[in-house]
C-alpha positions as CSV (number, residue, x, y, z in Angstrom):
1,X,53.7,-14.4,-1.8
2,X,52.3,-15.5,1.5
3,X,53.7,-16.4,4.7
4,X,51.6,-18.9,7.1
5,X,52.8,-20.3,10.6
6,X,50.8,-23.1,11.8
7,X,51.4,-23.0,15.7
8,X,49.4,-26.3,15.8
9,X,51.8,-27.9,14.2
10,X,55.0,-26.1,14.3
11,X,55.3,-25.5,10.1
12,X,56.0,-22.6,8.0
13,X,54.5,-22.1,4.4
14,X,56.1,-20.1,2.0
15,X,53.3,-19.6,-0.5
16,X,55.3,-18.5,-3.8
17,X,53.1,-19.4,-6.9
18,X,49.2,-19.7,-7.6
19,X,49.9,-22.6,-10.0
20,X,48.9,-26.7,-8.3
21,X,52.0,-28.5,-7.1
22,X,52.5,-31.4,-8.8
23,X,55.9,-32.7,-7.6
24,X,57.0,-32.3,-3.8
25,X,60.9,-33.0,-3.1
26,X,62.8,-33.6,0.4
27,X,65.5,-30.9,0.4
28,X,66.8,-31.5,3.9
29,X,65.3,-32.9,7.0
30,X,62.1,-31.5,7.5
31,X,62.7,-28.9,4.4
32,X,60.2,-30.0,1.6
33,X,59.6,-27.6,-1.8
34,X,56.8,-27.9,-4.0
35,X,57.2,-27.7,-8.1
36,X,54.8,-26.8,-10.6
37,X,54.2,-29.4,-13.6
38,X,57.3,-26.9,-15.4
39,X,59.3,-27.3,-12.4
40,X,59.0,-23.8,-10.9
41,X,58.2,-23.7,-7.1
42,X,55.3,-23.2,-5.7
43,X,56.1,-23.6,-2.2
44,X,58.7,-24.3,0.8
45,X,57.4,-25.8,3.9
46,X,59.7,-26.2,6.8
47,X,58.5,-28.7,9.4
48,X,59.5,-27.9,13.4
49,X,59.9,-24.4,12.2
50,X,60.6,-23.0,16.0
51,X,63.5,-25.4,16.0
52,X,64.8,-24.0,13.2
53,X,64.8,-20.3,13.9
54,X,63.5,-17.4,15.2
55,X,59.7,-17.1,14.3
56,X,58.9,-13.8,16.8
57,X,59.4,-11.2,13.6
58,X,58.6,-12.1,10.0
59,X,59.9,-9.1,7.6
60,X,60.0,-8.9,4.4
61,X,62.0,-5.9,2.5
62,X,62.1,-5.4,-1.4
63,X,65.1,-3.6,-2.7
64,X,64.8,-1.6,-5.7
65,X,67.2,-2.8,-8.5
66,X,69.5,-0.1,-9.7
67,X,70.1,1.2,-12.6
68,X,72.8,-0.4,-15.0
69,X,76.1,2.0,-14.7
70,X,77.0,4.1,-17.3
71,X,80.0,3.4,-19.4
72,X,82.4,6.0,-19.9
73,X,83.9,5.8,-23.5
């Protein structure tokens, strides 16, 4: 996964697949996803970015999935 800030032109790209887009859909005003031929993303782009949030910190934090709880019989 990559994360790219254009300061040029105020948009964020969330890179999320390698595969080529094929099909780009509007999901809100200036929120845009790309889809795969299969329909899986491929990217999010969000246009005026700085309008939408804070940009000064990008973080990214994986949590470790947890076992599955024993059942007491």
């Amino acid at each position: 996964m990559k994360v790219r800030y254009f300061e040029d032109t105020d948009t964020a790209l969330v890179e999320i697949g390698t595969t080529a887009a094929h099909e780009t859909r509007e999901l809100a005003s200036d929120l845009y996803v790309d889809l795969d031929a299969e329909g899986r993303i491929v990217s999010i782009t969000i246009e005026h970015a700085s309008r939408q949030g804070d940009l000064s910190e990008v973080t990214f934090e994986r949590i470790a999935a947890r076992p599955p709880a024993l059942k007491n019989h």
